[in-house]
N, C-alpha and C positions, 0 to 999 in steps of 0.2 A: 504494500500500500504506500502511495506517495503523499510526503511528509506535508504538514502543514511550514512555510516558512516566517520566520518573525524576523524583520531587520528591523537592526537596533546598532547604534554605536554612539559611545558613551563620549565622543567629539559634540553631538548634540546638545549634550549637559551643559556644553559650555556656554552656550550662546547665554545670555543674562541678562533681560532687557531689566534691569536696575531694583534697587530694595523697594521691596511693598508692591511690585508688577505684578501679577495673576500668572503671567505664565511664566511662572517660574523654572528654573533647572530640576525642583524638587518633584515637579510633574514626573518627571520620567525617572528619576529616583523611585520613587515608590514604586510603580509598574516595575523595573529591574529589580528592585527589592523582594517583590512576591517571587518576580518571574525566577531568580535566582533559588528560591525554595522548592520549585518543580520539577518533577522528572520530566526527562526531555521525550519520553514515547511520542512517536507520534508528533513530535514540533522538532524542526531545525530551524537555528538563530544562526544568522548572518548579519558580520558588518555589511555596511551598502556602500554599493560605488559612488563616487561625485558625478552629478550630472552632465552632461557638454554644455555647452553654449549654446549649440544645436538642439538640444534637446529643449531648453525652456526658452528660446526665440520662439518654437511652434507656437506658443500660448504667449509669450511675452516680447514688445519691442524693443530693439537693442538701446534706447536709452531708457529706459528703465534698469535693463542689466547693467549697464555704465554706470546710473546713478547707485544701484545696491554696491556695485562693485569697489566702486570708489573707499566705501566704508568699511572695505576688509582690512583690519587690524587695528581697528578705530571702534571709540565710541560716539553715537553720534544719534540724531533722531530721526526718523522719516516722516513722522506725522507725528501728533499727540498722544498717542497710545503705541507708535510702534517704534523701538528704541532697539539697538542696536551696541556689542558690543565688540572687544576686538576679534571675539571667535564667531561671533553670527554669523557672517557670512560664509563661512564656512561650513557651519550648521546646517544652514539653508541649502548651498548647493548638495549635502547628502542626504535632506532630506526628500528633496526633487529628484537625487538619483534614487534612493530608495523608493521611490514609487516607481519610476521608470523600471527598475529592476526587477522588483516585484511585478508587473506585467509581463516582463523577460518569461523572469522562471515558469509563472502561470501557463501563459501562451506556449511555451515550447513543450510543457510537461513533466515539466522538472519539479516541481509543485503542485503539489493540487488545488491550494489556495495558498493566499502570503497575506500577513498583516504588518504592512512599514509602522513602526513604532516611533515615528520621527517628532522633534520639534526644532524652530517654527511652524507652526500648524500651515496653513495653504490658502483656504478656499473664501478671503476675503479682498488677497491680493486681486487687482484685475488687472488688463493686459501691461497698461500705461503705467501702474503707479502698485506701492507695497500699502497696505492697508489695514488696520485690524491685528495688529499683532503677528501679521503675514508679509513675508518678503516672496517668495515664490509660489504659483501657485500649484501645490503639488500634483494633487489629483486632476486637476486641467492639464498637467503637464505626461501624468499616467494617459488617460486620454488620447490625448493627440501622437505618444510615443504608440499605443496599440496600433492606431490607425494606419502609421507612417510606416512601424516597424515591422507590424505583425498584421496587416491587411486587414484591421477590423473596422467596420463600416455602419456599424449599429452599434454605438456605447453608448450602458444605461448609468448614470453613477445617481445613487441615492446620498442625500446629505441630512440626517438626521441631530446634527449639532444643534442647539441650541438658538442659534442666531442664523439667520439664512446667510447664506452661501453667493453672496452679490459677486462676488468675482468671479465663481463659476458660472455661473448666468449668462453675466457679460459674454462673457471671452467666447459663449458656445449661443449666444440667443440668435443669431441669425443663421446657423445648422439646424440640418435633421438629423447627423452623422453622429449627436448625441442630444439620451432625451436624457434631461435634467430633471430629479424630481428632490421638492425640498421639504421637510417638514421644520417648521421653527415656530417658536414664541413670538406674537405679535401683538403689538408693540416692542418692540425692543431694537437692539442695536442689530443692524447698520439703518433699520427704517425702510430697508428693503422687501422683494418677499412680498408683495399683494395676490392674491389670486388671480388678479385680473391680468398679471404680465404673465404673459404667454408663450412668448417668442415672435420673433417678426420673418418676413422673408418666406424663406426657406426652411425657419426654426420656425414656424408659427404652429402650434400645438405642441411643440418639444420642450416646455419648460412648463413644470407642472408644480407648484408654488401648494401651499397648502400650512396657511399662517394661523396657530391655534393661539387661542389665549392662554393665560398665566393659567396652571393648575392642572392641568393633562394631565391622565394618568398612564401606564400603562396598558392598559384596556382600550385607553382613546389610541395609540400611534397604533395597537396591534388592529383596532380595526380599520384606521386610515390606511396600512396596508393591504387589509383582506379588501376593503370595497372601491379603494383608489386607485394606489397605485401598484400594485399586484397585478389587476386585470389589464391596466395602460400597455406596463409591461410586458407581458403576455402578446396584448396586440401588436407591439412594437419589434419583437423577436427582439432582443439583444444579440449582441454575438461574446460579450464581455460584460460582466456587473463591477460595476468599481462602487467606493459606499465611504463617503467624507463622515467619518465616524466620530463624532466630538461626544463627550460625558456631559456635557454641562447642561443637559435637561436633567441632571439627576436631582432628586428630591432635597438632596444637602449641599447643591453647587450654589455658591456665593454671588453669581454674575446671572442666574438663572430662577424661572418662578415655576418653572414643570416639577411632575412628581414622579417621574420615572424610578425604576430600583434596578440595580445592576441586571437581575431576572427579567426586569423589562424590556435591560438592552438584546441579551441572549438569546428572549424570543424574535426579535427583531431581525438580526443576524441570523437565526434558525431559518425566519421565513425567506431571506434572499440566497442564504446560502440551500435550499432543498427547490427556490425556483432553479440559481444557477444550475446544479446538480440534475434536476428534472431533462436539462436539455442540452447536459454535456459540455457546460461554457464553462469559463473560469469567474472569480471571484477576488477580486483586491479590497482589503480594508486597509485606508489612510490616518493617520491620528489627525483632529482637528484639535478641539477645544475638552474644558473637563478642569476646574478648578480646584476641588473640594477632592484633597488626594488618597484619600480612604474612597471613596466613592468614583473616584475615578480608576484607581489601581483595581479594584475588584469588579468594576464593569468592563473593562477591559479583557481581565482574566477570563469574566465571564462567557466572553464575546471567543476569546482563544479555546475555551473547552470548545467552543462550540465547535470551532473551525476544526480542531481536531477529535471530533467525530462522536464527542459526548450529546446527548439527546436532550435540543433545547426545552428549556421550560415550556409549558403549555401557555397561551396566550389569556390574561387575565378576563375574565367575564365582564366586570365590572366599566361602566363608560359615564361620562359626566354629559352632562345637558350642554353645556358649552362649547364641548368636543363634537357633540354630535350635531350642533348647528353648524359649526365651522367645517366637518367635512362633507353636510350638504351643499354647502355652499361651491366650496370646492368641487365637490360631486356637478353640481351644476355649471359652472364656470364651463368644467372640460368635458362635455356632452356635445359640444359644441366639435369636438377634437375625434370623441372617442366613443364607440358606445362600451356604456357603463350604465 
């Protein structure tokens, strides 16, 4: 049986956007801290390569990489919230390779799934500019490397973080080449994420937004997948599921108002990873967000039993009135797209 992969390399830790930030170095300490207690059945951990130039020009324009670039060995700021210090850039470029890679191994079959364990997280960067406590964007950057590299021509990536996924959006909303689908708390940060963005062009039905209010529980995302987007996907044929995986809807994350439980997350990843599995594709999961490191370390963990072939939680019964107006709504929006 072929292994589950986890890249990880502890050059990450370094990056340190400054005392009292969220995303701290401690993030991925603690995920290495558990992961360090586990036998390895079943999981092989790989450092990851640095990404090319080539590889995150697909998703990002060369002066944006000029301007990241410039900051390698430096501390410095990109925006308000996204600080840099003299190892981040470095950080960043393995974390953009570790997704890249993780498609590698996936696609050729060297893997049966991989989970890049990276930070800086990715998917608030957009093409032009670093954003959000993101300097590259990863799983845009996994993406466009399947495409180019490995001839996939239908990628699905779920982003289940916290805060919607505005750079991913971006970078993909005038394609069909991938359909976006996001679950996030709204109101919240970036202010992105309305149901009503849809995609233009050529992407017009391939971004599928699905903006719940504060209090979600487990129950609510497991049925936003069973009656949303599950069936989208389904229509859509994938040829690759990627999945911007952030903790920060968890019930004890500090930047977040959902009520998610580690268990929550593991049904979640159960149910993409038995579509993947259903029809023989591969499967990437990217670190985004996840603040609260007890709750993030063990949603993660939970999210790796999965992948290595432990049998996900059952999806919670229970659903709230607010969830369940927010994914008619959504339900309605992409009727328009899809029948559902």
């Amino acid at each position: 049986m072929r292994e589950t992969l986890l890249l990880y390399d502890e050059k990450m830790i370094e990056h340190d956007p400054g005392p009292g930030h969220p995303e701290r170095p401690d993030r991925l300490r603690a995920i290495e801290a558990m992961l360090s207690l586990r036998t390895t059945t079943r999981l092989r951990i790989a450092a990851p390569r640095a990404a090319t130039e080539e590889e995150i020009s697909r998703v990002h324009t060369f002066e944006h990489i000029a301007r990241v670039g410039e900051l390698a060995g430096q501390y410095g700021s990109l925006d308000p919230d996204t600080h840099v210090s003299p190892s981040s850039v470095r950080a960043a470029v393995l974390a953009a390779g570790a997704a890249a890679q993780a498609v590698d191994e996936v696609c050729t079959g060297k893997a049966r799934n991989a989970f890049a364990l990276v930070r800086p997280p990715g998917h608030h960067a957009v093409a032009a500019r670093p954003m959000g406590f993101c300097l590259f964007n990863n799983v845009a950057v996994a993406a466009a490397h399947a495409r180019e590299v490995h001839g996939k021509s239908r990628v699905l990536i779920v982003d289940w973080d916290v805060h919607h996924g505005n750079g991913t959006e971006s970078i993909f909303y005038e394609t069909d080449a991938v359909l976006f689908c996001s679950l996030h708390q709204f109101p919240l940060y970036p202010g992105t994420g309305d149901a009503a963005a849809a995609g233009t062009g050529a992407g017009l039905g391939y971004t599928v937004n699905v903006p719940l209010q504060a209090g979600a529980q487990d129950g609510d995302y497991a049925k936003v997948f069973d009656e949303l987007l599950l069936p989208i996907a389904t229509q859509y044929e994938p040829e690759l599921v990627l999945v911007s995986a952030g903790f920060d809807a968890h019930r004890n994350d500090p930047l977040g108002g959902m009520e998610l439980t580690e268990d929550g997350f593991a049904t979640l990843c159960g149910k993409l990873l038995q579509f993947a599995s259903a029809r023989e594709i591969g499967m990437v999961m990217t670190l985004e967000g996840g603040y609260d490191l007890a709750g993030l370390a063990k949603s993660v963990h939970a999210c790796i039993d999965v992948l290595a072939g432990s049998v996900a939680p059952p999806a919670d019964p229970r659903t709230t009135a607010r969830a369940e107006h927010d994914l008619r709504d959504a339900v309605d929006r992409q009727r328009r797209f899809w029948t559902l």
